[in-house]
C-alpha positions as CSV (number, residue, x, y, z in Angstrom):
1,X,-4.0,-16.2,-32.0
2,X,-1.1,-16.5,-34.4
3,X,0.4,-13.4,-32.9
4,X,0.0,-14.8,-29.9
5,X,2.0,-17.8,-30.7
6,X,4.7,-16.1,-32.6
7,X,5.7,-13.6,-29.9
8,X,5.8,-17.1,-27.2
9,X,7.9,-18.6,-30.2
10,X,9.7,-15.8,-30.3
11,X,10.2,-15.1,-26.2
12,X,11.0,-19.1,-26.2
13,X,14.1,-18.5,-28.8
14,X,15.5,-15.9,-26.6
15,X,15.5,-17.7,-23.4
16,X,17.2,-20.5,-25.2
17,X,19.7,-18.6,-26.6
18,X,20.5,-16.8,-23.7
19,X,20.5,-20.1,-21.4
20,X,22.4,-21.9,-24.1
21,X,25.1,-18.9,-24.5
22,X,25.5,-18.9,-20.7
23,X,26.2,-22.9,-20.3
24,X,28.5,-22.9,-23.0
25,X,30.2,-19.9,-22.0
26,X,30.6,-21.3,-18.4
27,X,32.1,-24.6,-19.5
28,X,34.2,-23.4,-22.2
29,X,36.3,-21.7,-19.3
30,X,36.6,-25.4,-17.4
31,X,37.3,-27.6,-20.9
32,X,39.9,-25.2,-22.2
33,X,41.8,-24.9,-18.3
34,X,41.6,-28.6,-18.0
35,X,43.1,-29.8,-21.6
36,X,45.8,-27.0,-21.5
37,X,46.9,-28.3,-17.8
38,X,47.9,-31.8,-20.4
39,X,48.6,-29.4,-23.4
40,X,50.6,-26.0,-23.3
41,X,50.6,-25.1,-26.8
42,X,47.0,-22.5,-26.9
43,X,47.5,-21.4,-30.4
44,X,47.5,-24.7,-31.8
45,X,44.3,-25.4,-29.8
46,X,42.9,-22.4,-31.5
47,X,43.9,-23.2,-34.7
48,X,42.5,-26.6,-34.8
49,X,39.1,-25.4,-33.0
50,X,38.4,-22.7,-35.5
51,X,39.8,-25.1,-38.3
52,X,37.1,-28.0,-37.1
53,X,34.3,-24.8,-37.2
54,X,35.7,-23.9,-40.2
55,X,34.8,-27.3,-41.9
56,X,32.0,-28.5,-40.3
57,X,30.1,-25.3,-41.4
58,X,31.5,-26.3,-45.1
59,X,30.5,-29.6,-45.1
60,X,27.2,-28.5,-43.5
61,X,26.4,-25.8,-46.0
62,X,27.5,-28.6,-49.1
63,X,24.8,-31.5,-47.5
64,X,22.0,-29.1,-47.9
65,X,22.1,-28.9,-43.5
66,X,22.4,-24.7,-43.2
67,X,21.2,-22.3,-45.7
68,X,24.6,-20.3,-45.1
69,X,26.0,-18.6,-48.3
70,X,29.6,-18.9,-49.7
71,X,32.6,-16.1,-49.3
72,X,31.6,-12.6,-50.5
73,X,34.7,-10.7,-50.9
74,X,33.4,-7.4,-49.5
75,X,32.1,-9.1,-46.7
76,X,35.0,-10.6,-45.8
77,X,37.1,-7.5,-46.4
78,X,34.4,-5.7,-43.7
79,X,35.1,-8.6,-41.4
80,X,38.4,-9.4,-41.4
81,X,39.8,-7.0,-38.9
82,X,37.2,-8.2,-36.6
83,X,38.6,-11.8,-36.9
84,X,41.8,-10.7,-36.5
85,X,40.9,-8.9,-33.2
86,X,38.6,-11.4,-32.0
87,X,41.4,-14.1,-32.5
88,X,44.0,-12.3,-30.8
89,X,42.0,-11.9,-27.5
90,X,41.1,-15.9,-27.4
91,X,44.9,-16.4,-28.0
92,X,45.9,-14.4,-25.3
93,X,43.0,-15.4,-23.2
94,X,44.0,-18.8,-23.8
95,X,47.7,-18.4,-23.0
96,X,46.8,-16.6,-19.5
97,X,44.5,-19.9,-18.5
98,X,47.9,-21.6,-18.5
99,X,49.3,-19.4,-15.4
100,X,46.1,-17.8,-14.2
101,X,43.6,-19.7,-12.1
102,X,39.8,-19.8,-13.2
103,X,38.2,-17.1,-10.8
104,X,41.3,-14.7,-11.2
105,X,40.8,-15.0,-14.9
106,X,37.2,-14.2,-14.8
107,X,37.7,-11.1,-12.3
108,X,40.3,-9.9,-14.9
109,X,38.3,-10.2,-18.0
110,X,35.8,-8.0,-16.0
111,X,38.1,-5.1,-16.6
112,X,36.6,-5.0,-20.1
113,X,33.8,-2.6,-19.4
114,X,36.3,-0.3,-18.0
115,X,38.5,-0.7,-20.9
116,X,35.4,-0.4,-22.8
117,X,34.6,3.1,-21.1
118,X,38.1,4.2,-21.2
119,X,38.1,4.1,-25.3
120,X,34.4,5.5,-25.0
121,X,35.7,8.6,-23.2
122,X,38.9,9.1,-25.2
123,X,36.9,8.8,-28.5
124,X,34.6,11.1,-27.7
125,X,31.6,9.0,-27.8
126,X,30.5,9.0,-24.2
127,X,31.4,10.7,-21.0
128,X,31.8,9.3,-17.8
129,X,29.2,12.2,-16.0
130,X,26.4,11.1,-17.8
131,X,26.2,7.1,-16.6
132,X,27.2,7.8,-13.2
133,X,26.0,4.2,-11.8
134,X,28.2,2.3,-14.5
135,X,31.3,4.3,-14.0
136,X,30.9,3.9,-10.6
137,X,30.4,-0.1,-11.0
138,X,33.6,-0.6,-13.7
139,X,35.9,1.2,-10.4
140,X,34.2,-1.2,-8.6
141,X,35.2,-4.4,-10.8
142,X,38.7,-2.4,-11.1
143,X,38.9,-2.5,-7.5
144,X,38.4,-6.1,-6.6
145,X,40.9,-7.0,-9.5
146,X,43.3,-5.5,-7.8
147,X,42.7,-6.2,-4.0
148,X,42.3,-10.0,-5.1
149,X,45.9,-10.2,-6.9
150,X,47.0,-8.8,-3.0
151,X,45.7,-11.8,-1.9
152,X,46.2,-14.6,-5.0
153,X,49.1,-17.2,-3.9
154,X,49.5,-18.6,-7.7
155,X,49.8,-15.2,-9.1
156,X,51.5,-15.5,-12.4
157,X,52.8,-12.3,-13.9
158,X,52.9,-13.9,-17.2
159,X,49.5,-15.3,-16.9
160,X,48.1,-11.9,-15.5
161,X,49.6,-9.8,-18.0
162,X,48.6,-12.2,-21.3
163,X,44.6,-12.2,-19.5
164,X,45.3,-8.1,-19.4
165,X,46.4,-7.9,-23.1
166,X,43.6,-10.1,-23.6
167,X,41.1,-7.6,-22.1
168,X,42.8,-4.8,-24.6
169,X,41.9,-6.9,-27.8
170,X,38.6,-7.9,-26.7
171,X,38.2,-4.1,-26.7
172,X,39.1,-3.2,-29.8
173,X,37.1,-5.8,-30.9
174,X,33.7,-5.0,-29.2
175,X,34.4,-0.9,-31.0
176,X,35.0,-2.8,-34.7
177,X,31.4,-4.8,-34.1
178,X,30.0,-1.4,-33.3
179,X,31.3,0.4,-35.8
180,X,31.2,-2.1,-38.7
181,X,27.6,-3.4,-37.9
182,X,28.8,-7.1,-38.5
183,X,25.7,-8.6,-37.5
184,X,23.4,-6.6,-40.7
185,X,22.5,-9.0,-42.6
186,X,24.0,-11.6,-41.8
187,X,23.0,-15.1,-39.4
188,X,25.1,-16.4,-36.7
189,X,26.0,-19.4,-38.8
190,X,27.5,-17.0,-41.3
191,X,29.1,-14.9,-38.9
192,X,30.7,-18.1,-37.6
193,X,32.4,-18.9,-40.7
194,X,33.4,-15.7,-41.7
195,X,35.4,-15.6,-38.8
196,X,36.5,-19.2,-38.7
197,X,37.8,-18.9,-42.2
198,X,39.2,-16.0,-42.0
199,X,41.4,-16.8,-38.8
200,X,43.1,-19.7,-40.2
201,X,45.5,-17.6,-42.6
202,X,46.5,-15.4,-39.4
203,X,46.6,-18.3,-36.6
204,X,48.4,-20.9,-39.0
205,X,51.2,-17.3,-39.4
206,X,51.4,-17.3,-35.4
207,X,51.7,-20.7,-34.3
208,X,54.8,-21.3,-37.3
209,X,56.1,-17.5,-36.3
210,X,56.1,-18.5,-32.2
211,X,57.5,-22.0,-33.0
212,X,54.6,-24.2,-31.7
213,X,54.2,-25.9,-35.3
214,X,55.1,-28.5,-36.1
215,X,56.3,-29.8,-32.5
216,X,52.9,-28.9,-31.5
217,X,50.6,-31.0,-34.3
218,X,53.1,-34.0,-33.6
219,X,52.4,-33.9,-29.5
220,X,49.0,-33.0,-30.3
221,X,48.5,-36.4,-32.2
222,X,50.9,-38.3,-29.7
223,X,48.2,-37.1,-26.7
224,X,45.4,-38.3,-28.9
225,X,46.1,-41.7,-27.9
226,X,45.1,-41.1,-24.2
227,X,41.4,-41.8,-24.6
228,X,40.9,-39.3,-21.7
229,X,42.7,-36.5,-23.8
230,X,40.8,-37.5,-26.5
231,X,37.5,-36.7,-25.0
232,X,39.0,-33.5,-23.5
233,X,40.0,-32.3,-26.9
234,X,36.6,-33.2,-28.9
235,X,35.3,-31.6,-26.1
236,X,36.9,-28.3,-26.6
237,X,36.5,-28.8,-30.4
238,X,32.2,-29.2,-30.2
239,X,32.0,-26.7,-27.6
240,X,34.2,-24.0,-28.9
241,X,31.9,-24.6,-31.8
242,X,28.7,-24.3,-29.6
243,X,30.1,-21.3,-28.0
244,X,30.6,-19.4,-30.9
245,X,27.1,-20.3,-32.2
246,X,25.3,-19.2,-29.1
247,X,27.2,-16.2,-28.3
248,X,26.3,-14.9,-32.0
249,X,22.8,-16.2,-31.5
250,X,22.0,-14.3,-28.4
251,X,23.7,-11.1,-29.5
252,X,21.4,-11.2,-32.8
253,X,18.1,-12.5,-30.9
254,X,18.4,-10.7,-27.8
255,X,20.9,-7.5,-27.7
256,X,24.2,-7.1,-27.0
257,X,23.5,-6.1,-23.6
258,X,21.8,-9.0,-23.2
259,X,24.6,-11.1,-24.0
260,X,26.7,-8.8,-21.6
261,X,24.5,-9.7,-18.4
262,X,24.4,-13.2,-19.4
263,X,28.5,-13.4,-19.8
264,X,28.6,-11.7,-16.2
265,X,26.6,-13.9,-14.5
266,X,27.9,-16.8,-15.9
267,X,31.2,-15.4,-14.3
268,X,29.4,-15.5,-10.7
269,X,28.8,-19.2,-11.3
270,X,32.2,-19.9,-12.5
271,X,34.1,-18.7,-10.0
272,X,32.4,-20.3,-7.7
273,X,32.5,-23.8,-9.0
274,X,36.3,-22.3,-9.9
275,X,37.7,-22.7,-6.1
276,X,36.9,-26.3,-6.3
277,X,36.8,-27.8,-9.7
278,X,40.4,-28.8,-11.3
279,X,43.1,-29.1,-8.0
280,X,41.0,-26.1,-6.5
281,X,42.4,-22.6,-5.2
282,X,44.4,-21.8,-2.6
283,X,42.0,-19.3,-0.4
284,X,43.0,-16.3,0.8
285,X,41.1,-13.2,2.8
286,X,42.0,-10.6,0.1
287,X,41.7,-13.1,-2.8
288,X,38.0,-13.9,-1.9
289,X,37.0,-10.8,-0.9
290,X,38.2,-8.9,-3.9
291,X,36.5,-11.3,-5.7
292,X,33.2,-10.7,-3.9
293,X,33.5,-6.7,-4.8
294,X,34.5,-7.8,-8.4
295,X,31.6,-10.0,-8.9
296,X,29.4,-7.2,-7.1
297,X,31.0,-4.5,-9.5
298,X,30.3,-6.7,-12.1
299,X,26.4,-7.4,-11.6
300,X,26.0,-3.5,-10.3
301,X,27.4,-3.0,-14.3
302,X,24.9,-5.3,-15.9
303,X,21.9,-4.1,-13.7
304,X,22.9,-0.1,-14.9
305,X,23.0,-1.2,-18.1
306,X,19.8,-2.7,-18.1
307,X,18.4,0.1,-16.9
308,X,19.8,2.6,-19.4
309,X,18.6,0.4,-22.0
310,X,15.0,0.1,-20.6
311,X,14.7,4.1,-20.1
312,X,15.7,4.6,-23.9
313,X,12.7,3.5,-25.2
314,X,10.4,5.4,-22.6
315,X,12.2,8.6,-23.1
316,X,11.5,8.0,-26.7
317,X,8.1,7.3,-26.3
318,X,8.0,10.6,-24.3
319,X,9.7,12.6,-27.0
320,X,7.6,11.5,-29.4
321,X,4.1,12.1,-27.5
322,X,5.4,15.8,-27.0
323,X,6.1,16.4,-30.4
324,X,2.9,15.4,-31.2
325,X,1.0,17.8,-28.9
């Protein structure tokens, strides 16, 4: 019976964590587009946001709230060029949002699986011949990238080319998690502040190096008087926090595949409500239907993955039965 109930409790936890990861994920995209359409300056916005993490998770741990431990050293030697990796693709992802309309940006940040496969095949690790349906589906997404810029009338070579530098760093940063194990040992809460900490010595360097501080903080707090700013930036403050939280939570729950499919189809849903939320999109026949093969490439990718993953254990299962005859 208690079995029973833990494996429900257990099933529960990662259907919440995976629901949770998706809605947060989804309306990240919208909070961040709409306060930097009032606010330019992205790296202050990411500064403050993992600042506010940052503290909250201090304050938390100091009340008695979360059970997360204090700064180990070696840790945060293992972890720091993971924050520094994972920093510079939300910078850059941020900075594209400001030329880069919200279902272009999604379609582009599907090129990460091929960037993904691209470092898999130059490293050695994996070839291309042996996952035939998820090369096939990262062309795909490739594809659609390119045959909806044809067709986008807001294209922003800026905006594309700081979401496709994006795409590069989110790379690099998905090989460090694999290599370096981040999640061993550690809960999400930690991982949160790890990486929140850890950021603020190399964002507070940018924004003074580009020249956003302190013209930035002073507009920043000159904004904060429109109450509907104010909302818009709390917003993005909380949910960058609840973003963070649930992405770690599903990855250390579920799988990082798991977290994978959920981040694609939250990308269906986004760019749909994407042509209409926030002045809209101007709709071309090229744009949408190089969308349409992106988003296809994109679920194809997540449904081969799935299935590689479900086939590992039944091989394993096989190799094991024969070894015992």
């Amino acid at each position: 019976m208690d079995t029973r109930s833990d494996a429900e409790s257990s099933s529960l936890l990662s259907l919440f964590s995976a629901l949770s990861y998706g809605i947060a994920s989804m309306a990240m995209v919208f909070i961040n587009k709409a306060i930097l359409m009032q606010y330019a300056h992205s790296m202050t916005l990411l500064t403050v946001q993992q600042f506010a993490t940052a503290l909250l998770i201090h304050f938390g741990r100091q009340m008695g709230y979360t059970k997360a431990k204090g700064i180990d050293i070696t840790t945060a030697k293992r972890l720091l060029p993971v924050s520094l990796f994972y920093n510079a693709n939300v910078a850059f992802a941020l900075a594209s949002l400001k030329g880069v309309n919200i279902p272009m940006y999604i379609a582009i940040k599907r090129l990460t699986p091929l960037s993904v496969l691209i470092a898999g095949f130059f490293s050695g690790k994996e070839k291309p011949t042996t996952q035939f349906q998820v090369t096939l589906s990262v062309l795909l997404i490739g594809a659609g990238v390119i045959v909806a810029a044809m067709g986008d009338f807001s294209f922003d070579l800026f905006g594309y080319s700081m979401a496709l530098t994006s795409v590069f760093f989110q790379t690099m940063y998905l090989v460090l998690v694999e290599k370096s194990g981040v999640e061993d040992g550690l809960s999400s809460v930690e991982i949160m502040f790890y990486n929140s900490f850890l950021s603020l010595p190399f964002l507070l360097f940018l924004i003074i190096a580009t020249g956003e501080f302190p013209n930035s903080l002073s507009l920043l707090f000159a904004k904060s008087n429109s109450f509907s700013f104010l909302v818009i930036l709390l917003l993005s403050l909380v949910m960058g926090i609840a973003l963070n939280y649930t992405m770690f939570l599903c990855t250390i729950v579920n799988s990082a595949l798991t977290t994978t499919i959920v981040g694609v189809l939250k990308g269906v849903g986004s760019t749909t409500l994407g042509f209409v939320l926030l002045g809209g999109v101007q709709v071309h026949a090229l744009n949408v239907t190089g969308l349409i093969v992106n988003t296809a490439g994109g679920v194809w990718y997540s449904y081969a993955k799935y299935q590689q993953k479900k086939n590992k254990p039944q091989k394993l299962m096989l190799d094991l039965e024969a070894h015992r005859k």
